[in-house]
DRENDO-1510 file (C-alpha; in Angstrom, 1 decimal, always signed):
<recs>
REC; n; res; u; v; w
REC; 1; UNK; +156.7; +34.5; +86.0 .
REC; 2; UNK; +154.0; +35.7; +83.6 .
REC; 3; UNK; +153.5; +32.7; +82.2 .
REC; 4; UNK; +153.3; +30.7; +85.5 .
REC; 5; UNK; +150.7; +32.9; +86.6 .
REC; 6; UNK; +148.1; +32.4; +84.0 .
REC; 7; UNK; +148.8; +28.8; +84.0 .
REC; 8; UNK; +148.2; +28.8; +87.5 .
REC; 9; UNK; +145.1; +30.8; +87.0 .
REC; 10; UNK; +143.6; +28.0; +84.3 .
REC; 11; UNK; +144.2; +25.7; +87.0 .
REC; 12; UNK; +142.0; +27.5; +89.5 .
REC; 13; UNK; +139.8; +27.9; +86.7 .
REC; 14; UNK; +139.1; +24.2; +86.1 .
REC; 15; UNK; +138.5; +23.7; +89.5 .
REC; 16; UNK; +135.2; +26.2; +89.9 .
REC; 17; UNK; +131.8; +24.8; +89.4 .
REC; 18; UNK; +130.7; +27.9; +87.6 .
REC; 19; UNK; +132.8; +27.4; +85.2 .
REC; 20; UNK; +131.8; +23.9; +84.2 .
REC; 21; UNK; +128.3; +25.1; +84.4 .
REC; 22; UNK; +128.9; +27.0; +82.4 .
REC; 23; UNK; +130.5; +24.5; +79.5 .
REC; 24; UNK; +127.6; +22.8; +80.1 .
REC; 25; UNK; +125.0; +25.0; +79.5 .
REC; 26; UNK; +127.0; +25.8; +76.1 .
REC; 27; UNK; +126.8; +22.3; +75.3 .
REC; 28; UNK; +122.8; +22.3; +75.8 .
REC; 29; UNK; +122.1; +25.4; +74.1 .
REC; 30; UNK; +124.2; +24.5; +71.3 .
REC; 31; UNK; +122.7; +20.9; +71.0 .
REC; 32; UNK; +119.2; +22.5; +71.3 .
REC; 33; UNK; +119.7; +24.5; +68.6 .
REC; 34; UNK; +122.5; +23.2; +66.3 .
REC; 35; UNK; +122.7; +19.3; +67.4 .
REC; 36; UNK; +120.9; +18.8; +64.2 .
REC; 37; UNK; +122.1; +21.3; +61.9 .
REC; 38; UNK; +120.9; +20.3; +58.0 .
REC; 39; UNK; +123.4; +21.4; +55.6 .
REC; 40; UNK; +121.7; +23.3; +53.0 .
REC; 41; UNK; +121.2; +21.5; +49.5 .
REC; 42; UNK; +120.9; +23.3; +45.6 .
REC; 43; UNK; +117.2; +24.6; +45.7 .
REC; 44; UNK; +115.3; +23.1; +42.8 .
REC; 45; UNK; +113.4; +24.8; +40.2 .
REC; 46; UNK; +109.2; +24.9; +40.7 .
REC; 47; UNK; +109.0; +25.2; +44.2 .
REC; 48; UNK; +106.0; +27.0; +45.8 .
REC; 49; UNK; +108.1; +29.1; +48.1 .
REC; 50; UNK; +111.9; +29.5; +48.0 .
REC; 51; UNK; +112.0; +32.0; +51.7 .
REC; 52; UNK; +111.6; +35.3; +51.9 .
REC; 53; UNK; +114.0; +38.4; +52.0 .
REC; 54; UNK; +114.5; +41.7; +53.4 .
REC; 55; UNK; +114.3; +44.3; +50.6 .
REC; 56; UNK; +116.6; +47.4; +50.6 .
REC; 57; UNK; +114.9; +49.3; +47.7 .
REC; 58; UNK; +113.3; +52.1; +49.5 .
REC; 59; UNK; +110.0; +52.7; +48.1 .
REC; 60; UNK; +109.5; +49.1; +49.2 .
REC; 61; UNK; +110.3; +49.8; +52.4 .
REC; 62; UNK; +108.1; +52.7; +52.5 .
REC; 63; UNK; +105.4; +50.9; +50.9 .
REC; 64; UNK; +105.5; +48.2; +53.4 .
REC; 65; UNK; +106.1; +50.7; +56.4 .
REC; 66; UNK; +102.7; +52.6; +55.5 .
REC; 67; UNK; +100.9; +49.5; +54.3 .
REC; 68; UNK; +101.4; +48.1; +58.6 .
REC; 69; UNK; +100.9; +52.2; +59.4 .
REC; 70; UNK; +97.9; +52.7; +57.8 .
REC; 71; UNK; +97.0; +48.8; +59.3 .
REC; 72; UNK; +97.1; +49.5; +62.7 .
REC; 73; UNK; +95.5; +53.2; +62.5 .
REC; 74; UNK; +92.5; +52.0; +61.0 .
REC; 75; UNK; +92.7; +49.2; +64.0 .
REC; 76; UNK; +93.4; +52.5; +66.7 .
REC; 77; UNK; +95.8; +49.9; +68.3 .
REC; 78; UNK; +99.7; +49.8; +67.5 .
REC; 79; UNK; +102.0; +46.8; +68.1 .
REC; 80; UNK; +105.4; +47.6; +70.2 .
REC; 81; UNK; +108.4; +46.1; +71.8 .
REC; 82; UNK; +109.6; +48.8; +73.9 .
REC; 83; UNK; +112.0; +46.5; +76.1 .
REC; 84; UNK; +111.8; +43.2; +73.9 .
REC; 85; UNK; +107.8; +41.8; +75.4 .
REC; 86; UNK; +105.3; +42.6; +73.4 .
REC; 87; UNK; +103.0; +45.8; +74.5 .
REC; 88; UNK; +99.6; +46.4; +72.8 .
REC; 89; UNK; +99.6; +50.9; +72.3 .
REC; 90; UNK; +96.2; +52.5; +72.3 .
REC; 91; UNK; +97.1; +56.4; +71.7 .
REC; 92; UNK; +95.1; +59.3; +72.7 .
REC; 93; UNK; +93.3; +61.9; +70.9 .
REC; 94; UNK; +95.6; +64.3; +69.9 .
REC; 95; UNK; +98.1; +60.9; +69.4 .
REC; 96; UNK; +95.9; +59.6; +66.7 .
REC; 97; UNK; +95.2; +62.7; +65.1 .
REC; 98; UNK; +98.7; +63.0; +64.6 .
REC; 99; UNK; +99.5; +59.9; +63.3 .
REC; 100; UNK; +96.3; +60.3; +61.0 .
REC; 101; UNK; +97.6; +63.7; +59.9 .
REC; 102; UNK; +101.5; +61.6; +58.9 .
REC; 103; UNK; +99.3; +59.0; +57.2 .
REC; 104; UNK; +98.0; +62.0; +55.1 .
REC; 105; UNK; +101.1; +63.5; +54.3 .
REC; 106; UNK; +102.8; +60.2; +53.3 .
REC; 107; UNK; +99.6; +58.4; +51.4 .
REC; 108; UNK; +98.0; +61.0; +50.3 .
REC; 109; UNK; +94.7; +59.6; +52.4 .
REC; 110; UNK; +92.5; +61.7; +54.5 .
REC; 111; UNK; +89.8; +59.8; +55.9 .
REC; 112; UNK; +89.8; +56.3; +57.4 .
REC; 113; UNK; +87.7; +55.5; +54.4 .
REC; 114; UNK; +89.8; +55.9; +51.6 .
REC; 115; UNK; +92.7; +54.3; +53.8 .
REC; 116; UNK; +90.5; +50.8; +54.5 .
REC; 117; UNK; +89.7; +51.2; +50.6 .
REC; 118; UNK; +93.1; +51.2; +50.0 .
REC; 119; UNK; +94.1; +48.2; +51.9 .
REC; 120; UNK; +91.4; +46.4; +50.3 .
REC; 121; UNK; +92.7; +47.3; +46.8 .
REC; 122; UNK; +96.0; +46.5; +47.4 .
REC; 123; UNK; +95.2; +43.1; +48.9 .
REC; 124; UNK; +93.5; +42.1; +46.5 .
REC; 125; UNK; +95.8; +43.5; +43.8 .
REC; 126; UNK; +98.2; +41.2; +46.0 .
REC; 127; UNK; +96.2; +38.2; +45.7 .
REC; 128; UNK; +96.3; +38.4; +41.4 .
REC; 129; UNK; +99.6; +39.0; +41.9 .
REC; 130; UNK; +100.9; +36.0; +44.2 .
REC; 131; UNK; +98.4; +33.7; +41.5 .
REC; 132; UNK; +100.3; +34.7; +38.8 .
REC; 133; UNK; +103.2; +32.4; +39.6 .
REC; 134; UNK; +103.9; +34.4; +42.9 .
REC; 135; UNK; +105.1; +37.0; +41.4 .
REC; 136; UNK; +107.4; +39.5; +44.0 .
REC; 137; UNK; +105.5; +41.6; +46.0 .
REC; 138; UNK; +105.6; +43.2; +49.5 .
REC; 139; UNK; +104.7; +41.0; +52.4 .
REC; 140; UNK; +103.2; +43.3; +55.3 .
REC; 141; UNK; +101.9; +41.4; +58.0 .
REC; 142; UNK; +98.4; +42.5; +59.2 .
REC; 143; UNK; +98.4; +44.5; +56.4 .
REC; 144; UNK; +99.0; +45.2; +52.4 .
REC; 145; UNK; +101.0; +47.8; +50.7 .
REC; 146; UNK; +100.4; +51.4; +50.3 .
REC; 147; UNK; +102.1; +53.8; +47.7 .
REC; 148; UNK; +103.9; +56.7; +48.9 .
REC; 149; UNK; +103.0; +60.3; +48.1 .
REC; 150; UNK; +104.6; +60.9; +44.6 .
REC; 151; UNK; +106.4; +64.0; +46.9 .
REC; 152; UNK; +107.6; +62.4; +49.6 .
REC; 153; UNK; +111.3; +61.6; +50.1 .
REC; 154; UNK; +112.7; +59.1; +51.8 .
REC; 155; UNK; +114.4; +61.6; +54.5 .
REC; 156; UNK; +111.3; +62.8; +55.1 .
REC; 157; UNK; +109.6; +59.7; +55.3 .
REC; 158; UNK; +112.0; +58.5; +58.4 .
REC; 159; UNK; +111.9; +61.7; +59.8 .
REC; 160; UNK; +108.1; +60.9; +60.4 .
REC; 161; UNK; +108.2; +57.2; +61.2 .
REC; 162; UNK; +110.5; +58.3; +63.7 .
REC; 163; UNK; +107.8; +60.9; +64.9 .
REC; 164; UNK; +105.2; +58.2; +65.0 .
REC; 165; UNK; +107.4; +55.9; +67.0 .
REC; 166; UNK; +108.0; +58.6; +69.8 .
REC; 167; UNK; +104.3; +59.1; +69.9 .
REC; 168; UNK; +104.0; +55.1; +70.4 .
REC; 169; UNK; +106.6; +55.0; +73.2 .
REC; 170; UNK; +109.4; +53.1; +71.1 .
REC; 171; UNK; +110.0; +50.0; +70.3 .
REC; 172; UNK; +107.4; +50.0; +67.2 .
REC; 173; UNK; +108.0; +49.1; +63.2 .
REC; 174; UNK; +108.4; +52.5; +62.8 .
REC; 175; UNK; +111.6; +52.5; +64.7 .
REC; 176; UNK; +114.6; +54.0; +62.8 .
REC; 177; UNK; +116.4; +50.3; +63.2 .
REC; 178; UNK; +113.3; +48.7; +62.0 .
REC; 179; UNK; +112.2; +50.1; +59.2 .
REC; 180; UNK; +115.0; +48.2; +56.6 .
REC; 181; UNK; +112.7; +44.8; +57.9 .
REC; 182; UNK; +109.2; +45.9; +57.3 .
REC; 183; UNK; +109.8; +45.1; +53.0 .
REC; 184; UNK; +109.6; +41.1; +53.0 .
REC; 185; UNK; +109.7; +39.9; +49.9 .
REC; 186; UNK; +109.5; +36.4; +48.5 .
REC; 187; UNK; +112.6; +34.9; +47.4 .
REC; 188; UNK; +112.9; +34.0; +43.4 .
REC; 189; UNK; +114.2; +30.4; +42.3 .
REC; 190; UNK; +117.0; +32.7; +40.5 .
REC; 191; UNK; +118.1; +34.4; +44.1 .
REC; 192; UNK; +117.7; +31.3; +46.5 .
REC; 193; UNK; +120.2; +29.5; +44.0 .
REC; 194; UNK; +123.1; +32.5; +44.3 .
REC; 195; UNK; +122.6; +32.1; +47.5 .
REC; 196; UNK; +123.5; +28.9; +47.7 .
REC; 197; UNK; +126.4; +29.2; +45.4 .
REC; 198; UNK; +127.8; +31.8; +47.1 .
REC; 199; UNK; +127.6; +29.7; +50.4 .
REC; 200; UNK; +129.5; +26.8; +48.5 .
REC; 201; UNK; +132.0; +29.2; +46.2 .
REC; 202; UNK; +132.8; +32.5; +48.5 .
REC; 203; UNK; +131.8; +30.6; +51.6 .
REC; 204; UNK; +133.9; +27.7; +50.6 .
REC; 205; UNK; +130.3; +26.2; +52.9 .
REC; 206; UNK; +132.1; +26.6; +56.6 .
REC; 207; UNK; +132.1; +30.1; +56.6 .
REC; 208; UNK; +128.5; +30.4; +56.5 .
REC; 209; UNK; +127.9; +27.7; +59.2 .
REC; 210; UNK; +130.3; +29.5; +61.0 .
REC; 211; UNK; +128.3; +32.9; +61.0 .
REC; 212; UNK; +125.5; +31.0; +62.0 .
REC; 213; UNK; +127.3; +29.0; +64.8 .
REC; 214; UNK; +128.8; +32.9; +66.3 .
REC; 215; UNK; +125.0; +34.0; +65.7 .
REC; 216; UNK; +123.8; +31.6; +68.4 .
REC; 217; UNK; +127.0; +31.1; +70.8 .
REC; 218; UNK; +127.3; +34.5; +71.2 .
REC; 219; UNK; +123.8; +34.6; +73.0 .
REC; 220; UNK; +124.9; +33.1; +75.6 .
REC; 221; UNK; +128.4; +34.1; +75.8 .
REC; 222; UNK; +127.1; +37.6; +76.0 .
REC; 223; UNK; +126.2; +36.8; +79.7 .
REC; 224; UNK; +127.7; +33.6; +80.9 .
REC; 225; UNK; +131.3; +34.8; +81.1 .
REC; 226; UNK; +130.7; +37.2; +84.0 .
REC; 227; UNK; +129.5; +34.9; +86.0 .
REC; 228; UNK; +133.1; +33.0; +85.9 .
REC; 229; UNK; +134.6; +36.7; +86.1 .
REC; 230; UNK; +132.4; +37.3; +89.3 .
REC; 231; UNK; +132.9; +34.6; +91.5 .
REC; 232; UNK; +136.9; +34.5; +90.6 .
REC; 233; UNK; +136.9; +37.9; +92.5 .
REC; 234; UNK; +134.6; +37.1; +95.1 .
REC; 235; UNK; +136.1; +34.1; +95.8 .
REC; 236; UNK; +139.5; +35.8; +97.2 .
REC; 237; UNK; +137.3; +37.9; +99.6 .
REC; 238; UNK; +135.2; +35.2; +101.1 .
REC; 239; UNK; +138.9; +33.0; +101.1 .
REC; 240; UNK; +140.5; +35.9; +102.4 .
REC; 241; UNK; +143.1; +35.4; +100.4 .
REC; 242; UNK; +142.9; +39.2; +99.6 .
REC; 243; UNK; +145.8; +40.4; +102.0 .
REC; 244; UNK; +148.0; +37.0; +101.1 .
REC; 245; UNK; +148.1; +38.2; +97.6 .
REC; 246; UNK; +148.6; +42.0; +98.5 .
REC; 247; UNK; +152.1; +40.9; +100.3 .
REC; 248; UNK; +153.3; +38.8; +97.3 .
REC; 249; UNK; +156.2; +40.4; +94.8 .
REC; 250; UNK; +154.1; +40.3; +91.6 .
REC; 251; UNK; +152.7; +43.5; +90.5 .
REC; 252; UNK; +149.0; +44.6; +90.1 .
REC; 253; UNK; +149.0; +44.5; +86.4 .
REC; 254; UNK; +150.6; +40.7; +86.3 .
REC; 255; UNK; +147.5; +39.4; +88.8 .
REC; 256; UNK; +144.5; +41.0; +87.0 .
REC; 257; UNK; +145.9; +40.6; +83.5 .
REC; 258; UNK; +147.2; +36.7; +83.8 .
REC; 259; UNK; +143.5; +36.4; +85.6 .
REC; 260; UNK; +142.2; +37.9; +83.0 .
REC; 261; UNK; +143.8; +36.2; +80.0 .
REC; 262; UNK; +143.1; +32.8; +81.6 .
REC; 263; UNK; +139.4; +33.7; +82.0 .
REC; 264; UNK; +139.5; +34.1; +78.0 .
REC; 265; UNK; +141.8; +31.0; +77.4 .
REC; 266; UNK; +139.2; +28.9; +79.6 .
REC; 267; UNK; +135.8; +30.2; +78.2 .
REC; 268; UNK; +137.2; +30.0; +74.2 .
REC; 269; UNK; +138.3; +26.4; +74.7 .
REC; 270; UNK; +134.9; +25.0; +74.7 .
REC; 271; UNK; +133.7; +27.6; +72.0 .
REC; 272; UNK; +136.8; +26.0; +69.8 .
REC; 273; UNK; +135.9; +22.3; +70.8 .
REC; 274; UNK; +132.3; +22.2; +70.1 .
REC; 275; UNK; +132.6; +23.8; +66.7 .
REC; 276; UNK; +134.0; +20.8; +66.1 .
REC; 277; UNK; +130.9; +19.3; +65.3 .
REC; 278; UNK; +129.6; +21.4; +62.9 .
REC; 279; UNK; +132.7; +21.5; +61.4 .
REC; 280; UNK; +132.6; +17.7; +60.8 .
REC; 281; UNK; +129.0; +17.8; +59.5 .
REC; 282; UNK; +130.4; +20.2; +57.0 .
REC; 283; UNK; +133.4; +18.2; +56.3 .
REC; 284; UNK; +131.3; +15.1; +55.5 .
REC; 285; UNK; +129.1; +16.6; +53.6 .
REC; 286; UNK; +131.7; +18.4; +50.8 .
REC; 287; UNK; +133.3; +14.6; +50.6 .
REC; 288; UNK; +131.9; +14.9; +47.1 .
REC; 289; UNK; +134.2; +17.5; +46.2 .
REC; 290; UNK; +133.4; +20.7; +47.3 .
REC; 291; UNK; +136.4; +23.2; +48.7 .
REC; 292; UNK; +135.9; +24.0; +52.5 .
REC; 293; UNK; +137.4; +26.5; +54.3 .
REC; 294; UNK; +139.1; +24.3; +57.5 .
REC; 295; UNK; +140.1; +27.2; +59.7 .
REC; 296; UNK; +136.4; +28.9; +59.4 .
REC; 297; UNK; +135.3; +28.3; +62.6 .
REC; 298; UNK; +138.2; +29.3; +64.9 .
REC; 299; UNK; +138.6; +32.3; +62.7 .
REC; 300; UNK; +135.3; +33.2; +63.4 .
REC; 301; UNK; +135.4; +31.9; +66.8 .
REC; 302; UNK; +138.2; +34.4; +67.7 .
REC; 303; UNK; +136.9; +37.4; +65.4 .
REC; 304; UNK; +133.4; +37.1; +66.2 .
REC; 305; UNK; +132.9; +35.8; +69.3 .
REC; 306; UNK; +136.2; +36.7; +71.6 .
REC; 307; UNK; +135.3; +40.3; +71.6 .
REC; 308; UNK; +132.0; +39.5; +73.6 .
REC; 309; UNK; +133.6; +37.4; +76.0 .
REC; 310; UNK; +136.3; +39.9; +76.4 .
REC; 311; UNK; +133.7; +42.5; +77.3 .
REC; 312; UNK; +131.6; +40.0; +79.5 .
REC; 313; UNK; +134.4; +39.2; +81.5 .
REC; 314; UNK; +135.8; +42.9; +81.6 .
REC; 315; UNK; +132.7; +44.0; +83.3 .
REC; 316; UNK; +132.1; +41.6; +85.9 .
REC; 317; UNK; +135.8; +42.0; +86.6 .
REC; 318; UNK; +136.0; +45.9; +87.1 .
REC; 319; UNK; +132.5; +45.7; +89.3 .
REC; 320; UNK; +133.6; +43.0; +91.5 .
REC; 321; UNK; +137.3; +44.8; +92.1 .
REC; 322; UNK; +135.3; +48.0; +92.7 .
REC; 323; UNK; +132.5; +47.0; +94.9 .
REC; 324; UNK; +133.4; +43.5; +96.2 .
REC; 325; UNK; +129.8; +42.2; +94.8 .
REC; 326; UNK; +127.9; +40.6; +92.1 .
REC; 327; UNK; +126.9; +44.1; +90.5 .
REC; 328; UNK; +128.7; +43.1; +87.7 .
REC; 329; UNK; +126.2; +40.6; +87.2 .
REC; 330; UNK; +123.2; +42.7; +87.5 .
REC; 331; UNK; +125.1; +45.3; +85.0 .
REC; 332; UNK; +126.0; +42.7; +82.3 .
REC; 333; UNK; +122.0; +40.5; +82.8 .
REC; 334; UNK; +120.4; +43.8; +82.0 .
REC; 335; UNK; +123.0; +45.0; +79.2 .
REC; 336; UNK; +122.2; +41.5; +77.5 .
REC; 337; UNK; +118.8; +41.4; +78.2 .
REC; 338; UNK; +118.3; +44.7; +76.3 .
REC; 339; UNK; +121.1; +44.1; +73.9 .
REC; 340; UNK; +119.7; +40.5; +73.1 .
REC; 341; UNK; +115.8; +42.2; +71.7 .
REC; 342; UNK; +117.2; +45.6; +70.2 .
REC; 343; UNK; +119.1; +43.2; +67.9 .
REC; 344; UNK; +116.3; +41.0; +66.6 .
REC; 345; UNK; +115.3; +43.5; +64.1 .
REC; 346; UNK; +119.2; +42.5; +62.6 .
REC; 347; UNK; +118.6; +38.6; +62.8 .
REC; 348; UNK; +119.1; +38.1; +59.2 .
REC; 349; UNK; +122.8; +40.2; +58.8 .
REC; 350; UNK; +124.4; +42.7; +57.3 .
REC; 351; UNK; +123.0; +45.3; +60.0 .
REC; 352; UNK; +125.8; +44.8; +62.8 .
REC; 353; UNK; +125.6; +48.8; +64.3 .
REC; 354; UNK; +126.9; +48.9; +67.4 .
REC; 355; UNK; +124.9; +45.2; +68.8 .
REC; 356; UNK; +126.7; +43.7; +72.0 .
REC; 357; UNK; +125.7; +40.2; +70.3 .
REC; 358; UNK; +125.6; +40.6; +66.7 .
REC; 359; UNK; +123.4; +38.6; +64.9 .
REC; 360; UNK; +123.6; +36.7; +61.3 .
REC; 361; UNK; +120.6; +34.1; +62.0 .
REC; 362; UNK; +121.7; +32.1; +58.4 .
REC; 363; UNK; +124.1; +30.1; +56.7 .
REC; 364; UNK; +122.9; +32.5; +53.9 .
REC; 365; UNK; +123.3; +36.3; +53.2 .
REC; 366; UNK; +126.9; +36.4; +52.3 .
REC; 367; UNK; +126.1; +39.4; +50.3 .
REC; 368; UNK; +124.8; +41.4; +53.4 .
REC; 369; UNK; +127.8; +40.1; +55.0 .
REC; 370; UNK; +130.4; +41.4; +53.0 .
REC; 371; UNK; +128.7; +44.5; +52.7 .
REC; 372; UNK; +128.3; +45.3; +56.0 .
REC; 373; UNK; +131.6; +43.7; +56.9 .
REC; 374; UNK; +132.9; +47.3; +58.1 .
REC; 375; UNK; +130.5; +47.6; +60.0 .
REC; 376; UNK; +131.5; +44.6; +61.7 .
REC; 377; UNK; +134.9; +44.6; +62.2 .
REC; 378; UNK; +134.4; +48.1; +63.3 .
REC; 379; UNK; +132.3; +46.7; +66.4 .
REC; 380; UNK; +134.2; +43.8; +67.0 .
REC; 381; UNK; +137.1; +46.0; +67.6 .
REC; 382; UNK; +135.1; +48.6; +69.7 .
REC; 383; UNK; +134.3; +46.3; +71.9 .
REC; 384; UNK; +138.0; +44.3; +72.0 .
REC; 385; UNK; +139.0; +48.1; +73.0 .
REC; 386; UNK; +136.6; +48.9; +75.6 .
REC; 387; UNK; +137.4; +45.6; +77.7 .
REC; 388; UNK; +141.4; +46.0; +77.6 .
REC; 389; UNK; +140.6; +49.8; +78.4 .
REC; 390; UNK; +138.3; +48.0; +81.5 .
REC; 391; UNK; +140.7; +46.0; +82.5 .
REC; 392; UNK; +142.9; +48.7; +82.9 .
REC; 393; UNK; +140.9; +50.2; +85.6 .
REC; 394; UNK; +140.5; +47.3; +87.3 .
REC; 395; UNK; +144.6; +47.2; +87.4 .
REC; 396; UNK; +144.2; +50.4; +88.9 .
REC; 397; UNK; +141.2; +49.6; +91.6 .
REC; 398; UNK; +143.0; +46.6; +92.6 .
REC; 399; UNK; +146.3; +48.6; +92.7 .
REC; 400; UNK; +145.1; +51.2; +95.0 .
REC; 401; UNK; +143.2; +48.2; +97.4 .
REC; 402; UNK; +146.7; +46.6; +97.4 .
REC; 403; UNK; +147.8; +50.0; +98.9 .
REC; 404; UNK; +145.1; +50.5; +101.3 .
REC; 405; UNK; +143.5; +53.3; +99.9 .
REC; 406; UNK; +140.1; +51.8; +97.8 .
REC; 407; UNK; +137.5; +50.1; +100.2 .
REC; 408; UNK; +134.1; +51.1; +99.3 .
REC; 409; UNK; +132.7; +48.1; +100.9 .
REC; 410; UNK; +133.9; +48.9; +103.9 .
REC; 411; UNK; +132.7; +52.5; +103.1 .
REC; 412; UNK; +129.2; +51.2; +102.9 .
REC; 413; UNK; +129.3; +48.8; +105.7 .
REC; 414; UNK; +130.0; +51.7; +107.8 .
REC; 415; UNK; +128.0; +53.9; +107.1 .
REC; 416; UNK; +124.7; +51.1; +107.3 .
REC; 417; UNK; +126.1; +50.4; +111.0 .
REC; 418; UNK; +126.3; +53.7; +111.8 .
REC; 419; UNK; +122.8; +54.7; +110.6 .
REC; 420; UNK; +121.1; +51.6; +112.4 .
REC; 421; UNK; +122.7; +52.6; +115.0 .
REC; 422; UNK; +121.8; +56.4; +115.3 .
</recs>
């Protein structure tokens, strides 16, 4: 019975536009931005520039954090992305004072003077340095370095950055979240080559291409899938089909949940299919020998990326059963949209948190990776949790409708008629 109902679910499924709109639009954003995917090759010796990275050492951090601080308070204006767009931050007064008198405890530098003095010694200190063979140093944009007090401690030293970005409005460098990508450093011959092997020995090469394939799938399967969820449930309304289903034998829990597995089965079939491709590129490309990991991408697909589709479709689900609308799809657009540019700070890995869409923007950094693997897993599960949890209120919503007792539609269209007419 079960079983005949999510098959028969698929079936309806296949038959909506939406949904093959939706495959489609997979199949464009994933040839836009994967169609010609280079596999990475053994970096060679006596190259200018091997990439950069993020540094975790924390005096580079701070460094680089004052360095841009000390940058834009010399400038009076302060860069910010306090919902993803870019916003240009001119303080007041007692704002910059404030910030000036953080710049002193952290530097060490009381005037605007000795920190534009600064700035000039460190860029050119810098300069010798990246002439010498590039050397590592501290990439700030807009910017150079600048030494920490010999007092200050790295508690401290967030404690304050996280002062300045209140005073900014949020959404600055100084951002608690941000701070672990202000230290760029140039990449050595030595660390873009154990990169690479640990892409080709511990990523046995798919498991990398993998990451980066989840990275940019799960953009858009942070949003798609409640479209599909949606119009399923608005679509028995507007058929009124509604009462039809009501009268039938099968219980509340066997509708929602075979409509809701179905949902799932239909969205990952295309996420399974089109890693396909990569997964040939890959294939022919270790034909000289190298050990791949075959079941990469479906692990990935189903670890990685199911959770997010899970959630997408939970939430338009629940919304639609409990309004009769499309807030679900106003709730999920602006939980993406803010989801999608809190999460760019993370683009390189390792710093999963609690991100709807995580983000691993490389075939690289299987070291952040597996360190912040925990961290991961621990999300991906959060997440796989919240939607069953979801679902189970929609069982219930749709339980109590089936019963007569849950119309808040009809709630609201009442009361509307009976305010236009009083």
């Amino acid at each position: 019975m079960f079983a005949q109902l999510i098959l028969k679910e698929c079936r309806q499924t296949a038959k909506s536009i939406i949904y093959w709109l939706i495959v489609l639009i997979l199949v464009i954003f994933f040839s836009s931005q994967l169609g010609n995917m280079d596999i990475a090759k053994k970096p060679k010796p006596g190259l200018e520039s091997y990439g950069r990275y993020y540094s975790s050492n924390e005096q580079d951090i701070m460094k680089a954090t004052l360095g841009y601080l000390v940058s834009e308070y010399t400038n009076g204006k302060y860069v910010t992305y306090p919902i993803g767009f870019y916003k240009m931050v001119t303080p007041d007064k007692e704002e910059q004072k404030r910030i000036g008198e953080i710049i002193s405890e952290t530097t060490g530098l009381d005037t605007k003077e000795e920190m534009e003095k600064a700035l000039n010694a460190e860029t050119e200190d810098s300069d010798a340095e990246a002439s010498d063979k590039k050397k590592n140093h501290i990439i700030v944009l807009g910017g150079a370095p600048i030494a920490p007090s010999k007092t200050l401690t790295y508690d401290r030293f967030g404690e304050l950055m996280r002062e300045v970005d209140h005073l900014l409005g949020g959404g600055s460098q100084y951002n608690k979240k941000h701070l672990k990508t202000n230290a760029a450093t140039p990449k050595t011959y030595e660390q873009a080559l154990q990169e690479y092997e640990d892409l080709m020995e511990k990523d046995h090469l798919t498991g990398g291409y993998a990451r980066l394939y989840s990275d940019y799938m799960g953009i858009m399967l942070g949003i798609l899938p409640v479209f599909l969820a949606v119009t399923r449930g608005m679509r028995d309304r507007r058929s009124q089909m509604r009462e039809l289903i009501a009268s039938r034998r099968a219980s509340s829990a066997s509708v929602i949940v075979s409509r809701y597995i179905s949902m799932l089965i239909m969205l990952m079939l295309p996420v399974l299919l089109i890693s396909c491709i990569p997964l040939m590129e890959c294939i022919q490309y270790a034909a000289s020998g190298f050990h791949l990991d075959y079941l990469a991408f479906v692990k990935y697909s189903f670890g990685w990326l199911l959770p997010t589709i899970m959630i997408a479709t939970a939430v338009g689900m629940v919304l639609t059963e409990l309004t009769d609308t499309a807030l679900g799809v106003l709730v999920q657009l602006a939980w993406w949209f803010l989801a999608i540019f809190s999460s760019m700070s993370s683009m390189s890995g390792g710093m999963y948190g609690l991100d709807l869409v995580p983000r691993h923007n490389t075939e690289y950094n299987y070291a952040g990776f597996h360190a912040g693997f925990t961290q991961l897993a621990a999300n991906r599960v959060l997440y796989a949790v919240i939607s069953v949890l979801l679902i189970a209120v929609t069982v219930w919503i749709y339980s109590l409708k089936r019963k007569g007792r849950l119309d808040i539609r009809g709630k609201l269209l009442g009361n509307r008629k009976r305010k236009s007419q009083a």
